[in-house]
C-alpha positions in Angstrom: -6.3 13.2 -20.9 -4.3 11.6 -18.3 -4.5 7.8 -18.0 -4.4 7.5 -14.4 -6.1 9.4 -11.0 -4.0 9.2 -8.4 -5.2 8.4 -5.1 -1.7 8.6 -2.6 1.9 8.8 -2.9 5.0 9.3 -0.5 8.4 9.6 -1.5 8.4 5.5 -1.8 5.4 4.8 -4.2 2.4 6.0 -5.3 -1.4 4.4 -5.8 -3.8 5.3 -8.8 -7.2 4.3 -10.2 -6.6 3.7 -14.3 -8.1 5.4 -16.8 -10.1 3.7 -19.3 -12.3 5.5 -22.0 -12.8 8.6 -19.8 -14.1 6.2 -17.1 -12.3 5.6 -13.8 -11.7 2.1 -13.2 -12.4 1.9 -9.0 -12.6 -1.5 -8.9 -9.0 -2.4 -8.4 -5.8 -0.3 -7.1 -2.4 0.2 -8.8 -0.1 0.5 -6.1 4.0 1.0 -7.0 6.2 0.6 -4.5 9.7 0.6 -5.2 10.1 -1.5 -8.7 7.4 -2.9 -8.0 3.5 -3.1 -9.1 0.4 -3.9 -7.5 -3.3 -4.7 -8.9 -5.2 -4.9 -6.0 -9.2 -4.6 -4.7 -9.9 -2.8 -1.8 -10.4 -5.8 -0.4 -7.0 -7.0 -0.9 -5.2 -3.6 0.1 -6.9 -4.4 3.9 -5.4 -7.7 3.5 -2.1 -6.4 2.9 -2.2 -4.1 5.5 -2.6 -6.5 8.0 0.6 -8.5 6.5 2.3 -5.2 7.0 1.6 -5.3 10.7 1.8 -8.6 10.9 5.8 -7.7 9.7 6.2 -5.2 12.5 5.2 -7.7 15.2 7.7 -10.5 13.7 10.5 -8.4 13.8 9.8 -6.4 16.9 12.6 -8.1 18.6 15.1 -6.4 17.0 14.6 -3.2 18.5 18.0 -3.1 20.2 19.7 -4.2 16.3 22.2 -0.9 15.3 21.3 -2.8 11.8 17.4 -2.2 12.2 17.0 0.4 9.4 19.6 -0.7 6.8 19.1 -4.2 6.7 17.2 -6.5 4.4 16.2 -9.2 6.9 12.7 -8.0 7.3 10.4 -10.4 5.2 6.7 -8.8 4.4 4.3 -11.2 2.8 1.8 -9.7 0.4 -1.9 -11.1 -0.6 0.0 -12.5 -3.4 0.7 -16.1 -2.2 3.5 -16.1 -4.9 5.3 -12.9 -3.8 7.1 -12.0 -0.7 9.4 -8.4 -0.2 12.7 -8.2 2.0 12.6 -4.4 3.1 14.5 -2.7 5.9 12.3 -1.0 8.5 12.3 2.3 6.4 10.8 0.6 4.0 8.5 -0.9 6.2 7.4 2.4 7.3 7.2 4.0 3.9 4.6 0.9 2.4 2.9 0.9 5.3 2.4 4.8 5.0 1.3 4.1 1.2 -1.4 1.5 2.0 -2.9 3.3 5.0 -2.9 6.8 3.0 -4.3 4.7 0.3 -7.1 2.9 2.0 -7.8 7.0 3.9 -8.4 8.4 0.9 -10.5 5.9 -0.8 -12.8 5.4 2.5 -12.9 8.9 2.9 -13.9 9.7 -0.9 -16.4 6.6 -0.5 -18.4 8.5 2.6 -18.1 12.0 0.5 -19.6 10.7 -2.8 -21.3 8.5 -1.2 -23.3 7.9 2.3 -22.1 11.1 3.3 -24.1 12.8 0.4 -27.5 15.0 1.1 
């Protein structure tokens, strides 16, 4: 019995409901992106995908920079208040891509199990 049910991944992190006595514990997201973990509502995910374009409009002026991709000078708040990430604009582009796959899937599997059913 696996532990986890995996919701999204890309080649920079992945996103998973856990497992808990053959119950699937929706309520809250684990979301891994590089090192690091996530525990976050649905809620919280929207939240963060705001701060991620939030990110791309504070460092839009750097699209002339021959450093754009490989440097760490990008700062990317999180709904954490305690926790902020320096990632180059790859990086940028791979969370952003795990939150929005991750908030697809969920929305869509809410309208198929859900108001979508007949």
């Amino acid at each position: 019995m696996q532990k986890i049910k995996q919701i999204y991944y890309n080649d920079s992190g992945t996103s998973f409901y856990w497992r808990k006595e053959n119950e699937i514990l929706i309520d809250k997201v684990q979301l891994i992106f590089r090192e690091t973990g996530f525990y976050f509502t649905k809620q919280e995910l929207q939240l963060f995908k705001s701060c991620i374009e939030e990110s791309y409009s504070l460092n839009s002026c750097c699209d002339d920079c021959e450093l754009k991709n490989q440097c760490h000078k990008f700062l990317l708040t999180t709904p954490c208040s305690q926790i902020d990430l320096a990632v180059t604009m790859q990086e940028l582009n791979a969370v952003k891509d795990l939150v929005e796959g991750t908030l697809f899937k969920i929305n869509l599997d809410d309208y198929l199990y859900g108001v979508g059913m007949n």
